[in-house]
C-alpha angles and dihedrals in degrees: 000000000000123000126227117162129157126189139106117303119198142168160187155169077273119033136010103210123190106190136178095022125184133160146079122294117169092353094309138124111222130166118171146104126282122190132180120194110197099176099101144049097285120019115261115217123190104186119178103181131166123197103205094194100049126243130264106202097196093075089062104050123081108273106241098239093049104070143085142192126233127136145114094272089062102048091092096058091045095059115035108084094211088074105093111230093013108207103218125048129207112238127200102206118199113257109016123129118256100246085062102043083058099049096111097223098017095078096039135136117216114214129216114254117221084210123091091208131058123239089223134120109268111229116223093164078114093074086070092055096068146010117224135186101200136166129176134182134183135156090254152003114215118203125171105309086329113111115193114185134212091004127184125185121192122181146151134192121205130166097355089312116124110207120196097179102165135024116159129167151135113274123173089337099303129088126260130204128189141177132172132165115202110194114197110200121172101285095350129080127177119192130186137169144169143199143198132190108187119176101023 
């Protein structure tokens, strides 16, 4: 969706700051503060943003009958013909010349995938490339057929840790409360989380 914020915009050798925002961005209401600080090894963001008209996250995830799958991790099982269903198919196009007909993923077809969400190994080697200080608040997270009510979200990421330290909300009447810390080391990730729903 379109973007139209307004605020005071300032900045510096040290920090880019974006303060007093208000406006609409995606379909949503927002007002808040955003800083950068750029003074250091990795970019710091705080970031305290309210969106006043709540968020449906559906309109934001990819819709199931609109991906497809085609990347390195799946040529092998394109092309081996022991893999049941291969996801990717040779084609032989007229007229090309026959270096390129024989190039393995340069003449692929990539297939649509009836999931909405990809098999493949999610990569949180980006938590390493910033450090960030964010809340959010709204008066409520839609997700699928799901409604969660008054939520507010809290989290910081330092040194490759992701910290969810506080999500509260309304679900179903009663009130829900979540934390999880994902910690993203070279070639090893952990990942926890908890939940509680008291007063249903």
């Amino acid at each position: 969706g379109s973007i139209n914020l307004s605020g005071k915009l300032t900045g510096s050798e040290k920090v880019i700051s974006f303060n007093r925002i208000t406006g609409t961005a995606a379909g949503l209401r927002l007002e808040g503060d955003l800083e950068v600080k750029i003074d250091r090894s990795r970019p710091s963001i705080r970031a305290n943003i309210a969106a006043k008209n709540g968020i449906n996250l559906n309109n934001f995830l990819p819709r199931k009958s609109a991906t497809f799958i085609f990347n390195e991790s799946n040529l092998e099982h394109a092309f081996k013909p022991k893999y049941p269903n291969p996801l990717l198919h040779q084609a032989l196009w007229p007229g090309l010349p026959q270096r390129l007909n024989h190039i393995p993923w340069g003449n692929s077809i990539a297939i649509r995938d009836k999931r909405r969400w990809s098999t493949s190994l999610i990569d949180f080697t980006f938590l390493n490339v910033f450090d960030a200080d964010i809340t959010l608040k709204t008066p409520q997270f839609i997700l699928n057929n799901f409604k969660f009510d008054k939520v507010n979200l809290a989290a910081k990421l330092k040194n490759g840790i992701f910290d969810l330290y506080q999500a509260t909300g309304k679900f179903f009447g009663g009130d829900l409360n979540l934390d999880c810390k994902v910690t993203a080391r070279p070639r090893k990730v952990q990942y926890q989380s908890k939940f509680t729903l008291k007063r249903l």
